[in-house]
C-alpha positions, -999 to +999 in steps of 0.1 A: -644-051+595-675-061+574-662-093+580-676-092+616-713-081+605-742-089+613-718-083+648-707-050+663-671-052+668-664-041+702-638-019+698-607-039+708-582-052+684-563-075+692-529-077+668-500-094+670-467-104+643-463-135+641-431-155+621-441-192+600-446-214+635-453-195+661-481-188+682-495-162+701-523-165+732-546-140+743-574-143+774-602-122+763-633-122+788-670-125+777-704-121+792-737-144+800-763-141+776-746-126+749-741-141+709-702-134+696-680-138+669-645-145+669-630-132+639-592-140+624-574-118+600-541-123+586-517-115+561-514-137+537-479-146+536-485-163+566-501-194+550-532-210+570-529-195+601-554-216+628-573-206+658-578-224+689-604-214+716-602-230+747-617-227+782-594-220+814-586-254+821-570-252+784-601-273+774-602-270+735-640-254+727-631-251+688-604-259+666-606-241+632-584-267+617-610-292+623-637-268+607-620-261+571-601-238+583-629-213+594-617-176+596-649-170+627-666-189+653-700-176+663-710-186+694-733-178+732-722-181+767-743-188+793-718-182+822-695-150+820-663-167+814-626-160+800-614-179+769-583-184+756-577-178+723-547-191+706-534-184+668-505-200+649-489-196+616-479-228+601-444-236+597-425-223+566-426-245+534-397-224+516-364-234+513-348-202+522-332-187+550-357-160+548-386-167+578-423-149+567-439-131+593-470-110+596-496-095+613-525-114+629-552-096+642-584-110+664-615-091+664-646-099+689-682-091+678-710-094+701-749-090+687-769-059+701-804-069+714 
């Protein structure tokens, strides 16, 4: 959670176990005017997990793989609008038959006026 500040989470978690190469979506909605944060969190086992945030036509708004990695985006909306938000473990490097998994959890702050 301090993670999120100088945002107020808003009370939602989003969490979901994920296994090395697979992805999970979410549509999360958010309103005109206001400043976010998207915040990742993962368990390390997982590797580099990456976030995608795209717009409804699947448009791709940010791409943490193209910004080191980046565990937040912090960003304003003009429009009230619903974004996709896409994570995704990479694929396992070990040479067993044993598959990691973990949890991933995505946490929305917004800033208070």
């Amino acid at each position: 959670m301090p993670n999120v500040l100088p945002f107020t989470q808003n009370g939602q978690m989003n969490t979901s176990t994920l296994t090395a190469g697979q992805s999970a979506e979410m549509n999360l909605t958010f309103y005109a005017g206001q400043d976010y944060r998207i915040l990742v969190c993962f368990q390390e086992q997982l590797g580099d997990v990456t976030f995608k945030v795209m717009d409804a036509s699947r448009k791709v708004i940010f791409d943490s793989k193209e910004n080191n990695f980046a565990d937040f985006w912090d960003f304003k909306v003009k429009n009230t609008q619903q974004f996709i938000v896409e994570v995704t473990a990479p694929p396992s490097e070990t040479k067993t038959s044993i598959v990691p998994s973990g949890c991933v959890s995505v946490l929305v702050g917004f800033k208070k006026d």
